[in-house]
VOMI-371804 format. One record per residue (C-alpha): x, z, y; residue number from 1. Coordinates in steps of 0.05 Angstrom, whole numbers, plus 5000, padded with zeros to 4 digits. Layout:
BEGIN
> u_w_v_pos
> X_Z_Y_NUM
...
***
This chain:
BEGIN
> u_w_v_pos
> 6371_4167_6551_1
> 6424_4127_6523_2
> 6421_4043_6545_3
> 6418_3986_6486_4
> 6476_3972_6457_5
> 6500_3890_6465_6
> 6493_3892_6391_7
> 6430_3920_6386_8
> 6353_3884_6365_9
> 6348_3874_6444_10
> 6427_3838_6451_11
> 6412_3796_6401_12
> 6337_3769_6423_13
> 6374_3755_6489_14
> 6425_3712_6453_15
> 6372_3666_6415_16
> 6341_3648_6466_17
> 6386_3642_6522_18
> 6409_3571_6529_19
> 6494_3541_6504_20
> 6529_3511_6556_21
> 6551_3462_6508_22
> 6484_3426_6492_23
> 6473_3362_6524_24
> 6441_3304_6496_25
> 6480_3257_6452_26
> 6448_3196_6489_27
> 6510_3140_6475_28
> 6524_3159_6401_29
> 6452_3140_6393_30
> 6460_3072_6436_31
> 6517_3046_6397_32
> 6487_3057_6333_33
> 6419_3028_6348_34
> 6461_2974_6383_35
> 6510_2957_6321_36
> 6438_2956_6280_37
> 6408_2902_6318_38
> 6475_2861_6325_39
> 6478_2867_6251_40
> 6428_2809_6226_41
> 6457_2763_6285_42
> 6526_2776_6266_43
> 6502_2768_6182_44
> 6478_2697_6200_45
> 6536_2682_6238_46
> 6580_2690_6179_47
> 6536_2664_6127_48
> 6521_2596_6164_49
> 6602_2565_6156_50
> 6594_2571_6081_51
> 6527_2532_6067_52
> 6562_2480_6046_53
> 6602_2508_5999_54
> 6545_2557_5972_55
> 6504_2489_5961_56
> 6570_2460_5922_57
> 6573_2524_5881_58
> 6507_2522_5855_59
> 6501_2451_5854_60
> 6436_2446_5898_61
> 6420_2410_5959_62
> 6446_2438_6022_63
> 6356_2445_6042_64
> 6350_2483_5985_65
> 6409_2526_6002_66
> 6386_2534_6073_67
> 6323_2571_6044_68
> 6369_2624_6036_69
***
């Protein structure tokens, strides 16, 4: 009897399912982008709030009504 070739049907079902070195899970990518996401609307208001005043002057409404905004 001759043994399976490395290449063979058998080689191959061994290679599926035998598990990469090289997987880990990509934990931190994940933080920083959930962590940008939620420091997004903070950091939107934080820009938008120094120009009220001129947003208000702009559209020549009250500085309430611009605030609705």
């Amino acid at each position: 009897m001759s043994e399976p070739s490395p290449t063979g049907s058998a080689g191959t079902a061994h290679a599926l399912h035998a598990p990469s070195p090289d997987r880990h899970p990509r934990r931190p990518p994940l933080v920083l982008v959930l962590g940008s996401l939620t420091a997004l609307g903070p950091l939107t208001i934080d820009l938008y709030l120094p120009a009220l005043p001129q947003v208000s002057g702009d559209l020549h409404v009250s500085q309430a009504v611009t605030q609705l905004t």
